[in-house]
TORLOVO-527306 format. One record per atom (N, C-alpha, C): residue number from 1; chain; atom name; y negated, z negated, x negated. Coordinates in nm, 4 decimals, m for minus. Example, Ala and Ser with C-alpha at 12.3 -4.5 7.8 and 13.67 -1.06 7.14 Angstrom:
! TORLOVO-527306
REC  romi  kedren  gulo        py        pz        px
REC     1       A     N    0.5690   m0.7800   m1.3190
REC     1       A    CA    0.4500   m0.7800   m1.2300
REC     1       A     C    0.3300   m0.7800   m1.3200
REC     2       A     N    0.2250   m0.7080   m1.2850
REC     2       A    CA    0.1060   m0.7140   m1.3670
REC     2       A     C   m0.0030   m0.7870   m1.2900
! end
This chain:
! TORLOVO-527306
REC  romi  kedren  gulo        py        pz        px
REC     1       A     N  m23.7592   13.3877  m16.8219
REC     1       A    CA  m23.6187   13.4051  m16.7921
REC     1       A     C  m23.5983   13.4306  m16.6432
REC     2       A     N  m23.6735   13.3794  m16.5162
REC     2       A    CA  m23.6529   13.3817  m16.4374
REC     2       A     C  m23.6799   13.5343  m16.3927
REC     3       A     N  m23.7763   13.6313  m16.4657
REC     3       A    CA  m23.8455   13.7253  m16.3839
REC     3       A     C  m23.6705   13.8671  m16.4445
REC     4       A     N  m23.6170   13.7797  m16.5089
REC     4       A    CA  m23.5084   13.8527  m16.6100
REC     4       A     C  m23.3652   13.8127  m16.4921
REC     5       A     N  m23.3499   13.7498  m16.4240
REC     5       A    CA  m23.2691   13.7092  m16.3469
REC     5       A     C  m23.2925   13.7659  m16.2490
REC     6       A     N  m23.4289   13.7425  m16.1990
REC     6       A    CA  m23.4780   13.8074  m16.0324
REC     6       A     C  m23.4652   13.9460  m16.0545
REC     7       A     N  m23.5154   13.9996  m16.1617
REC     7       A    CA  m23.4664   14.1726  m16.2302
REC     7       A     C  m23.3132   14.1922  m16.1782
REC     8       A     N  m23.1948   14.1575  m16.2457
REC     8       A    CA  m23.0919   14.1449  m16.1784
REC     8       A     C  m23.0604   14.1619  m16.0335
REC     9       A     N  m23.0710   14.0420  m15.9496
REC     9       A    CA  m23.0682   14.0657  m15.8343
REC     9       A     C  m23.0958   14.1334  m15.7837
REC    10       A     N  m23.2498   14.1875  m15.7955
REC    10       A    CA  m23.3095   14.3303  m15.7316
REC    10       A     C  m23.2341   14.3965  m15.7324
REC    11       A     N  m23.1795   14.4520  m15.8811
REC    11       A    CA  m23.1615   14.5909  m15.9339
REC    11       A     C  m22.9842   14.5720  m15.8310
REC    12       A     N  m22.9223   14.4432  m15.8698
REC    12       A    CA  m22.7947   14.4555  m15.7290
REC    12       A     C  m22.8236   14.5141  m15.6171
REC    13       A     N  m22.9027   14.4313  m15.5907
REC    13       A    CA  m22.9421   14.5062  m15.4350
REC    13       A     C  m23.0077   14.6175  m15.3738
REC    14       A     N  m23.0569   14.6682  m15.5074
REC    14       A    CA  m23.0751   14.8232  m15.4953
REC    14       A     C  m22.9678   14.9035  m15.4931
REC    15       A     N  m22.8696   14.8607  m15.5803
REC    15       A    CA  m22.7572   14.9665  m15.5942
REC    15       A     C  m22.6624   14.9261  m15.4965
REC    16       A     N  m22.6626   14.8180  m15.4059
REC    16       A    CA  m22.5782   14.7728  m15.3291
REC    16       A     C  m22.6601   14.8533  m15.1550
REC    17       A     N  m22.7404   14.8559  m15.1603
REC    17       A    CA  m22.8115   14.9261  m15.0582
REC    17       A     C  m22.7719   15.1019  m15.0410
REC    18       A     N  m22.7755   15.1377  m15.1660
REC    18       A    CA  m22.7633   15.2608  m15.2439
REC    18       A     C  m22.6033   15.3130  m15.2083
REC    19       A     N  m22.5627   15.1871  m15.2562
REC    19       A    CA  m22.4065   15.2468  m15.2297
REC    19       A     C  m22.3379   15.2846  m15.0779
REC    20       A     N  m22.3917   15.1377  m15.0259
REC    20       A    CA  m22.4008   15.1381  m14.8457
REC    20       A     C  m22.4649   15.2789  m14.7884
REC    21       A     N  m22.5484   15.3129  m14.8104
REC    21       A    CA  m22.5951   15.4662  m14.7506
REC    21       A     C  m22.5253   15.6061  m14.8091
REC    22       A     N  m22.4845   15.5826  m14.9427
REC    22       A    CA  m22.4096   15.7010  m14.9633
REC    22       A     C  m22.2701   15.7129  m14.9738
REC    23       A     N  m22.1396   15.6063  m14.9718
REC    23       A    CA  m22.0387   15.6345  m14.9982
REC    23       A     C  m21.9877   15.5231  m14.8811
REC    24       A     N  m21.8324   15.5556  m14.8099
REC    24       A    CA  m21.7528   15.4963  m14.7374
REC    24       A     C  m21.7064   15.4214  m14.8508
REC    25       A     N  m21.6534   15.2922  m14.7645
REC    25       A    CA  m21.5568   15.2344  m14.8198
REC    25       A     C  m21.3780   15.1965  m14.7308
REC    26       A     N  m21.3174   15.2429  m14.8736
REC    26       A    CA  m21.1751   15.2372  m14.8145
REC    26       A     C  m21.0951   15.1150  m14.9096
REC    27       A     N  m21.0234   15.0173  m14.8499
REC    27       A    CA  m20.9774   14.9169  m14.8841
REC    27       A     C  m20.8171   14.9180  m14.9079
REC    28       A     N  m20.8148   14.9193  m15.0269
REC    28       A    CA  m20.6196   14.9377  m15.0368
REC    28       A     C  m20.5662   14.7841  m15.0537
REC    29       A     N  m20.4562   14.7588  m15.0652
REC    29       A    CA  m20.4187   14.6289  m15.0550
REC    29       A     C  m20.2546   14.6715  m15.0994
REC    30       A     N  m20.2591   14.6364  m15.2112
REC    30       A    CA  m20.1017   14.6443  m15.3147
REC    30       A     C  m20.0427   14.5205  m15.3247
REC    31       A     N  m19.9647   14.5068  m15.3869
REC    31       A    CA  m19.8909   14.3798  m15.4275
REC    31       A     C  m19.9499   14.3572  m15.5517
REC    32       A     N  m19.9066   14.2100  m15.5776
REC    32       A    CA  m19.9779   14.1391  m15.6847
REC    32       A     C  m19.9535   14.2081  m15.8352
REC    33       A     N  m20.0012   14.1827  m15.9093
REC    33       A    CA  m19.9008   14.2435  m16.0278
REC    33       A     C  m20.0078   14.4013  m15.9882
REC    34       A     N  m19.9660   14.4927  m15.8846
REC    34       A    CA  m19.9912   14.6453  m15.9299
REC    34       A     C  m20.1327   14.6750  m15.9504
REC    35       A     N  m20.2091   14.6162  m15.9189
REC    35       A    CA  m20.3096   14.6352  m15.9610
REC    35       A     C  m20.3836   14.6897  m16.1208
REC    36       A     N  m20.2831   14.5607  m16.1992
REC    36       A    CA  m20.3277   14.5753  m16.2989
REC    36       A     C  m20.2659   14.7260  m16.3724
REC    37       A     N  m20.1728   14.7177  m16.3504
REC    37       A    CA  m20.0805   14.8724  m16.3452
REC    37       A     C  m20.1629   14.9701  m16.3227
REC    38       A     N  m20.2138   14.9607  m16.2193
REC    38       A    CA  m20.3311   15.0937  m16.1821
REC    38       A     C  m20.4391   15.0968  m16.2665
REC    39       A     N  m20.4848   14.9860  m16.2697
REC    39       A    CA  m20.6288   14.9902  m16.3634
REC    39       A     C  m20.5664   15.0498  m16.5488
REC    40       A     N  m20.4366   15.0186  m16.5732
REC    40       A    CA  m20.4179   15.0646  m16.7220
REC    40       A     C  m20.4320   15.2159  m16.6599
REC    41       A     N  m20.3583   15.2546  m16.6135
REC    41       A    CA  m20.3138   15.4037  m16.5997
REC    41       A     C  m20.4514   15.4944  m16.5858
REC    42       A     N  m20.5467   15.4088  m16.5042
REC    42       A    CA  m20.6897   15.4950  m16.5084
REC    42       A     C  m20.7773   15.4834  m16.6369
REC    43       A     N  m20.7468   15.3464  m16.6796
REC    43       A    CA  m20.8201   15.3231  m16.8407
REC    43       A     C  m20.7717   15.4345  m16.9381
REC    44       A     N  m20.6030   15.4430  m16.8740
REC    44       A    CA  m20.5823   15.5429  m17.0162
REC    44       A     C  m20.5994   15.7455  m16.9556
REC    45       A     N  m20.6108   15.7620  m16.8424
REC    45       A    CA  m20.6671   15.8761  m16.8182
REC    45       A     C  m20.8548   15.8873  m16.8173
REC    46       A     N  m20.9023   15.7924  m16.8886
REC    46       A    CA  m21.0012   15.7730  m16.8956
REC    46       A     C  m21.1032   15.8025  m16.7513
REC    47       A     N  m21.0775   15.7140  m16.6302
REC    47       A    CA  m21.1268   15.6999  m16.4737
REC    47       A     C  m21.1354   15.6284  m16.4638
REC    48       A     N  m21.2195   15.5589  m16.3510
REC    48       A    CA  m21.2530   15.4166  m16.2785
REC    48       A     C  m21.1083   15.4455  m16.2013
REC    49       A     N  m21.0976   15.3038  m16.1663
REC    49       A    CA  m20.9817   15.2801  m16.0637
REC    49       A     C  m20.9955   15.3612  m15.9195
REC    50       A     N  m21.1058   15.3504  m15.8849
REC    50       A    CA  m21.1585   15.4410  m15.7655
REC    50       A     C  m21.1010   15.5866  m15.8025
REC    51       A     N  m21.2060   15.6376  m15.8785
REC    51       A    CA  m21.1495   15.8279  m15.9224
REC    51       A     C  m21.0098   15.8011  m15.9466
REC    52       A     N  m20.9151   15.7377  m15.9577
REC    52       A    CA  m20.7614   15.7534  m15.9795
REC    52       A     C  m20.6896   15.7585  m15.8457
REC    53       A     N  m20.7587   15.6979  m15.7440
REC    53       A    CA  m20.7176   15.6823  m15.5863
REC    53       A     C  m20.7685   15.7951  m15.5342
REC    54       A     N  m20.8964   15.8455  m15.5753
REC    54       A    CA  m20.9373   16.0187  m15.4996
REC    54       A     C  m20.8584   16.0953  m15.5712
REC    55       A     N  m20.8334   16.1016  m15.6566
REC    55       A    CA  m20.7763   16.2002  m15.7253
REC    55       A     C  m20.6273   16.2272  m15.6533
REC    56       A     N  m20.5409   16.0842  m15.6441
REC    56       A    CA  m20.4034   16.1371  m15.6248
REC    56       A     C  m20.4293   16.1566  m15.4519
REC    57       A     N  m20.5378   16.0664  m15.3786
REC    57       A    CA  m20.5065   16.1507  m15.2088
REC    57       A     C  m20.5737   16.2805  m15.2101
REC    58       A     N  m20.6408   16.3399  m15.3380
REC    58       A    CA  m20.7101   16.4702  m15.2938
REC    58       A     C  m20.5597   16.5864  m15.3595
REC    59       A     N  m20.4489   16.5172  m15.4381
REC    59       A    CA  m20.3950   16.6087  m15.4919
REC    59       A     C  m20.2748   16.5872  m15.3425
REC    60       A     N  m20.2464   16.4511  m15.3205
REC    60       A    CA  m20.1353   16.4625  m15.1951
REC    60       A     C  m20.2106   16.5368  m15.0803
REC    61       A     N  m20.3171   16.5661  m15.0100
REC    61       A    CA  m20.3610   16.6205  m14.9179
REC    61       A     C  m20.3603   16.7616  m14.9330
REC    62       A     N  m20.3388   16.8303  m15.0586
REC    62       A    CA  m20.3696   16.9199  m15.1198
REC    62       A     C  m20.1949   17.0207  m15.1460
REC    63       A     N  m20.1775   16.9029  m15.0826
REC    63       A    CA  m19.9663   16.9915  m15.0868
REC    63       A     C  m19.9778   17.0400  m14.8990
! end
């Protein structure tokens, strides 16, 4: 069990390493409550919450 746990962690910290070298991070900060609002609206356009935030600043940058 343990080598099944330490598997885990690795594999975090591979993709956490992974992520750090290839993508910025940008931090939004909503009011309580909207969150969950956002996350339906991307569940039901079938997107991560992320692709729903590129999407609408690539369509507002895009006017």
């Amino acid at each position: 069990m343990s080598e099944e746990k330490r598997k885990t962690k690795t594999s975090a910290a591979v993709k956490n390493r992974y992520a750090a070298k290839t993508y910025d991070t940008v931090r939004v900060l909503v009011k309580k409550g909207e969150k969950d609002r956002y996350k339906e609206a991307a569940d039901k356009m079938g997107v991560s919450l992320s692709q729903l935030f590129v999407q609408a600043v690539e369509e507002f940058l895009a006017k």
